[in-house]
C-alpha positions in Angstrom: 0.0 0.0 0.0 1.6 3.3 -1.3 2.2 5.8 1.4 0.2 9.1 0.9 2.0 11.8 -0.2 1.8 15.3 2.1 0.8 17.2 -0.6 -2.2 15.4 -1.1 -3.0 15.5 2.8 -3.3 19.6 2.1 -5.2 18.5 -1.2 -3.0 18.4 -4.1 -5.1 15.5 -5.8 -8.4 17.6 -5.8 -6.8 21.1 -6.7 -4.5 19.0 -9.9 -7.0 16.7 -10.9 -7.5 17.4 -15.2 -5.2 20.7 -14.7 -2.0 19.7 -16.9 0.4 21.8 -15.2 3.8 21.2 -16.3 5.6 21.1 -13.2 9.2 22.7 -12.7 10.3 22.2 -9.2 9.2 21.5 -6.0 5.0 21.8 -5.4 4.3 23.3 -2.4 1.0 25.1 -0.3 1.0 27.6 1.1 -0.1 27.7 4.8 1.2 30.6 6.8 3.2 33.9 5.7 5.3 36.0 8.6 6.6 38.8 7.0 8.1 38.3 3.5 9.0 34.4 4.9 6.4 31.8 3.4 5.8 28.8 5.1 5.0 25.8 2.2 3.8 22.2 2.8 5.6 20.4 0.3 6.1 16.6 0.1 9.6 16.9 2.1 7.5 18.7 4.8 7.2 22.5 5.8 9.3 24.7 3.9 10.4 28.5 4.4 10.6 30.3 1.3 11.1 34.0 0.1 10.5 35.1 -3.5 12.6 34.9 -6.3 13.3 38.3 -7.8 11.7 37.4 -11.2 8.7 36.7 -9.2 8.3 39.9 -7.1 9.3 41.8 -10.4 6.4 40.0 -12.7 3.8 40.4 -9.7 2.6 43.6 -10.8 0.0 44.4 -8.2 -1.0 42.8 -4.4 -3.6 40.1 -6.4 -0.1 38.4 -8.1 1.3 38.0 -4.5 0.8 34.5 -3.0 -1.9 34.6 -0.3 -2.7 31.0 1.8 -4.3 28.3 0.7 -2.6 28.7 -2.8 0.1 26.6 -4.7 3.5 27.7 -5.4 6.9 26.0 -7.2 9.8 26.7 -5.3 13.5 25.5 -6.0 16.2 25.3 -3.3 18.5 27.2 -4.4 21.1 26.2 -1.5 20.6 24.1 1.5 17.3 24.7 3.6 17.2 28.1 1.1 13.9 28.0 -0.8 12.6 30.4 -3.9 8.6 31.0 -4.6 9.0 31.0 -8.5 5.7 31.2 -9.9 1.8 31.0 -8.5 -0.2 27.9 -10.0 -3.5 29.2 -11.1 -6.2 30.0 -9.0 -9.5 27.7 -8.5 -11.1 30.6 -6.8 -10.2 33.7 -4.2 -11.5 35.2 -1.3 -10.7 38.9 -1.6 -11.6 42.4 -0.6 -11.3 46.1 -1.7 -10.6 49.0 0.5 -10.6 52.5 -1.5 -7.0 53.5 -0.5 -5.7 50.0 -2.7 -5.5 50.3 -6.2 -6.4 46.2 -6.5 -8.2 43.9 -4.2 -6.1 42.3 -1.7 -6.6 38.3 -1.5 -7.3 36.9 1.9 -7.1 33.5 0.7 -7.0 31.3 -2.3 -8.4 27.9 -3.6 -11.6 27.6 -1.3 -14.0 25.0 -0.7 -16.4 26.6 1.8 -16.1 30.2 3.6 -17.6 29.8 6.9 -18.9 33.4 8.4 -18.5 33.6 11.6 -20.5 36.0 14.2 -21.2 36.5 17.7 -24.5 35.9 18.7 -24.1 38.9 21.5 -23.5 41.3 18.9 -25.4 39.9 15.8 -27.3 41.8 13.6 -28.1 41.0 10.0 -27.0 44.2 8.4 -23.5 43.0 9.2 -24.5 39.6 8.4 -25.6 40.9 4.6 -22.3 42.5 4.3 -20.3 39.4 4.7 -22.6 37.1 2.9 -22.3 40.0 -0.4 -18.4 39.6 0.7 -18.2 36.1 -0.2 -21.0 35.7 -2.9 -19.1 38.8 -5.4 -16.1 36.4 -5.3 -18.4 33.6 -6.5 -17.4 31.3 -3.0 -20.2 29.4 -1.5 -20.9 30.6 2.5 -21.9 28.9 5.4 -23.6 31.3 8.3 -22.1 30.1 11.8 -23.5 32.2 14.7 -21.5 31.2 17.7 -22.0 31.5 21.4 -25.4 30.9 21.0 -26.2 30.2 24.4 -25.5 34.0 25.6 -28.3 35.4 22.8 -30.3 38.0 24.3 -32.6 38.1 21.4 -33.9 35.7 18.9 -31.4 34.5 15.9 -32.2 33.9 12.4 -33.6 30.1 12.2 -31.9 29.2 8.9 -28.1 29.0 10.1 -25.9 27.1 12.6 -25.9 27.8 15.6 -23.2 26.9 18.2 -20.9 27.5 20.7 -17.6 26.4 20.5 -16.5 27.6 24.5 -19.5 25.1 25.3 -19.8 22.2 22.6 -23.6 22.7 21.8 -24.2 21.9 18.4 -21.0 21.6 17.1 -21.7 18.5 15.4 -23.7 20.4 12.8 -20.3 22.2 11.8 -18.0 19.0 11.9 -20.9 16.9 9.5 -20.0 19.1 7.1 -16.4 19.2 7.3 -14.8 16.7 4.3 -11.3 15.1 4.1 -9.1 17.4 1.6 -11.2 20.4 1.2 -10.5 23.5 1.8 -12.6 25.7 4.8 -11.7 29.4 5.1 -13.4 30.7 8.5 -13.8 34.7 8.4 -15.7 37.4 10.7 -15.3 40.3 13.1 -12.5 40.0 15.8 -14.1 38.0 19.4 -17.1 36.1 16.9 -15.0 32.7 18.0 -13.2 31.7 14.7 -10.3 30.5 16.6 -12.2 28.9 19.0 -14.2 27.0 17.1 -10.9 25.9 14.9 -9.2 25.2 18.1 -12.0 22.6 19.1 -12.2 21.0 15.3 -8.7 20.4 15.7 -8.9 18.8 19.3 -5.7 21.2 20.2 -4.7 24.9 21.5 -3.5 25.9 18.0 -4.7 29.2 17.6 -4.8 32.2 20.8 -8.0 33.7 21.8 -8.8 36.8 23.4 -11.5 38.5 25.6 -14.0 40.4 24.5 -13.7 44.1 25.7 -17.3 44.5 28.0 -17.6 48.3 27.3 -18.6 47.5 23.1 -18.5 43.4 23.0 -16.1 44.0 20.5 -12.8 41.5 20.4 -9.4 42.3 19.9 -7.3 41.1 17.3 -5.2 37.6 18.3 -5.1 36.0 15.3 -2.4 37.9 13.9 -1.7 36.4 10.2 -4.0 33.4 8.5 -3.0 30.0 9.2 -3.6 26.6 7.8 -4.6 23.3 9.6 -5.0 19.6 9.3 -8.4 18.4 10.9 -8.0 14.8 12.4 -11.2 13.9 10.0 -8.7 15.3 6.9 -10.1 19.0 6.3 -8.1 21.8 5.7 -9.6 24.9 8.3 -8.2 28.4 7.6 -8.3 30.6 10.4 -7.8 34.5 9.2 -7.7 37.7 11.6 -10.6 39.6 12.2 -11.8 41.6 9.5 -12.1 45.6 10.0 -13.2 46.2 6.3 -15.4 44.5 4.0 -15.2 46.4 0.8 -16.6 44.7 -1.7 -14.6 43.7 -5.2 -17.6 43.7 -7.1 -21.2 44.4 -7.7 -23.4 43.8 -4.9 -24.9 40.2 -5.2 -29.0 40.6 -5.1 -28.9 37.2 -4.3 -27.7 37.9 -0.7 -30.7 39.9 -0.2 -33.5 37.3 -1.3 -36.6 39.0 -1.3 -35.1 41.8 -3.5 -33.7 39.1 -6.0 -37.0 37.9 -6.4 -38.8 40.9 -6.8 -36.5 42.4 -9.2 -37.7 39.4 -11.7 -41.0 41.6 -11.0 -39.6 44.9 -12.1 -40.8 46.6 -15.7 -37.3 47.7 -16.6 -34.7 44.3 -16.7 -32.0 46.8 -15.5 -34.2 48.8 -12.6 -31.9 49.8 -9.7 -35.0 50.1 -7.6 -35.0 53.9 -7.0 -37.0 56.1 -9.0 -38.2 54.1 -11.9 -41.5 53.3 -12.7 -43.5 49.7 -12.6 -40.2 48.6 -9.6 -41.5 46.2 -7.6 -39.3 46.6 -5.3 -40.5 49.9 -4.1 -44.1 48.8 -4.3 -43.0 45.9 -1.9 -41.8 48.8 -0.2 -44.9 50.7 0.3 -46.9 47.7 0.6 -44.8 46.5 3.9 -43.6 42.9 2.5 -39.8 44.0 2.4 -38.6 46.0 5.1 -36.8 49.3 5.1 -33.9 47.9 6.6 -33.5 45.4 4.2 -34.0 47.6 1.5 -31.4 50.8 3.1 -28.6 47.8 3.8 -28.8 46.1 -0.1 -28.9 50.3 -1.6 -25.5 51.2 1.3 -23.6 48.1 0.1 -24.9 48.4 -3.3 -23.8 52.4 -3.8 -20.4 51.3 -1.7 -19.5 48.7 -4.2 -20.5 51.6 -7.0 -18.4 54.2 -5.6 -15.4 51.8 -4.7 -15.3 50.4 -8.6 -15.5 54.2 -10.1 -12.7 55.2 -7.3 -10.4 51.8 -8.6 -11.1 53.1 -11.7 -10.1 56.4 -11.2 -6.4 55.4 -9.7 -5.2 52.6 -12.3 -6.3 55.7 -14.9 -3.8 57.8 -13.0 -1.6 54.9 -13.0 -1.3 54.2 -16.2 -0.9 58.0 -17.3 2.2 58.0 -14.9 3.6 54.4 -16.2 3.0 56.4 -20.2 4.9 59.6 -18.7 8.0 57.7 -17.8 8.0 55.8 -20.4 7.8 58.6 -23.0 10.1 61.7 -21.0 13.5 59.1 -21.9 12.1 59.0 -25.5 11.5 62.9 -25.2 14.9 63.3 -23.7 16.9 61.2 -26.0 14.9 62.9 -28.8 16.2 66.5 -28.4 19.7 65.8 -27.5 19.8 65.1 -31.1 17.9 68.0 -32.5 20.0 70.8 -34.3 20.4 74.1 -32.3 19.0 77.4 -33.6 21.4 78.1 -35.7 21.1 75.1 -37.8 24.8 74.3 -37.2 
């Protein structure tokens, strides 16, 4: 019986299967990053690695850059010294936007499942929306996980898990879903529990916790960088710090907001943005009190957020690309009027 190989433990097989990659040099996965130091599983075990400088100078923006959970080649160029030299592509990416980056940056890469994670103390479904529009513009399915469910002081949505991973209820709802060699990204606001719940999936104290401040039940950050674990069932879980912004990288998603989806099917115009035109059902639903006004506010703020981020994205790779033309042309310019003739003709 053939011994199975390490890279397959973090999923090789699936993420390879029909690819036709034409290997050159060591496959490794990417499961932790400190600084500019990547750690890689590879079949030799865990691997430190920096990037080659044909690498860092082909990656021309932060979505190039390797981000965990994704598959790299490396090559040891001397003893225990290992180069990143290219990024295999991408089944899928979990990434965000925030307006002062001129691309998205990727908070992980090659993703079965993204589990949301929130804290049933401070749950609302306005942030809820936001997270679930998060994941579905980067075409990832989601899983809603409300933990400490047994501290609600108010009534919880009834359509997703509810848990609490400091008590064991219900956690056997999360680990029947969990499969051997796939891929589970856990993401939410710092104190929801995503390292607690990771840290009783894996049996172990992997992953820190903190306390949750009691003036604003707000947590503060622990997890410092995303890391990768093996499951003793064979998932791969991906714990990531808390996140502080959840710009969105694309249009907003109506299919987050459910009611609005199916009423836009309603609407007279097929591209109605549910404000002022005539025949919307949207805004009838409105007035008629079967979609509520908070519903309807949250889908329009993440909806004109999304809008405004992609015009202001726009706006700076235009700039961009005017400066990369400028220095590309003032050598041309320069070179060009050393040879000109002076006034005299001479």
């Amino acid at each position: 019986m053939s011994e199975t190989k390490l890279t397959d433990i973090y999923g090789w097989k699936n993420f390879s299967e029909n690819s036709g990659f034409d290997i050159q040099g060591i496959v490794g996965r990417l499961v932790s990053q400190k600084g500019n130091v990547y750690f890689c599983i590879t079949d030799q075990g865990e691997k430190p690695a920096r990037l080659s400088g044909r690498f860092s100078f082909k990656a021309q923006n932060q979505e190039a850059m390797p981000a965990a959970g994704d598959w790299v080649t490396l090559q040891e160029k001397s003893p225990g010294s290992f180069k990143i030299h290219s990024l295999l592509p991408r089944k899928n990416a979990l990434s965000r936007r925030s307006p002062e980056e001129e691309q998205s940056t990727v908070l992980a890469a090659n993703i079965d499942l993204v589990f949301i994670v929130l804290s049933a103390e401070s749950y609302r479904e306005g942030l809820a929306e936001r997270y679930l529009a998060l994941v579905a513009s980067c075409n990832l399915a989601s899983c809603l996980i409300i933990n400490k469910a047994d501290l609600a002081g108010h009534d919880l949505p009834h359509n997703e898990i509810k848990l609490s991973a400091q008590t064991g209820f219900n956690m056997q709802a999360l680990t029947s879903l969990l499969q051997p060699f796939l891929t589970y990204v856990f993401i939410g606001p710092s104190g929801a529990g995503k390292s607690t719940i990771v840290n009783f999936l894996l049996h172990e104290q992997k992953q820190e916790t903190g306390e949750v401040r009691e003036n604003d039940r707000r947590g503060r950050h622990v997890t410092s960088c995303r890391s990768m674990f093996v499951c003793p069932n064979g998932s791969l879980l991906l714990d990531t710090p808390g996140i502080r912004e959840t710009g969105i990288a694309a249009e907003c998603p109506e299919d987050v907001f459910k009611k609005i989806s199916i009423l836009s099917g309603r609407c007279r115009f097929r591209d109605c943005t549910h404000e002022n035109e005539p025949g919307c059902a949207v805004k009838e639903a409105l007035e008629q009190k079967e979609l509520s006004w908070r519903e309807y506010n949250n889908y329009r703020k993440i909806s004109d957020e999304a809008g405004w981020q992609n015009n202001v994205q726009k706006q700076i790779l235009s700039r961009s690309e005017k400066t990369k033309w400028r220095q590309i042309k003032d050598p041309f310019r320069k070179t060009r009027s050393k040879g000109r003739p002076d006034d005299t003709g001479e």
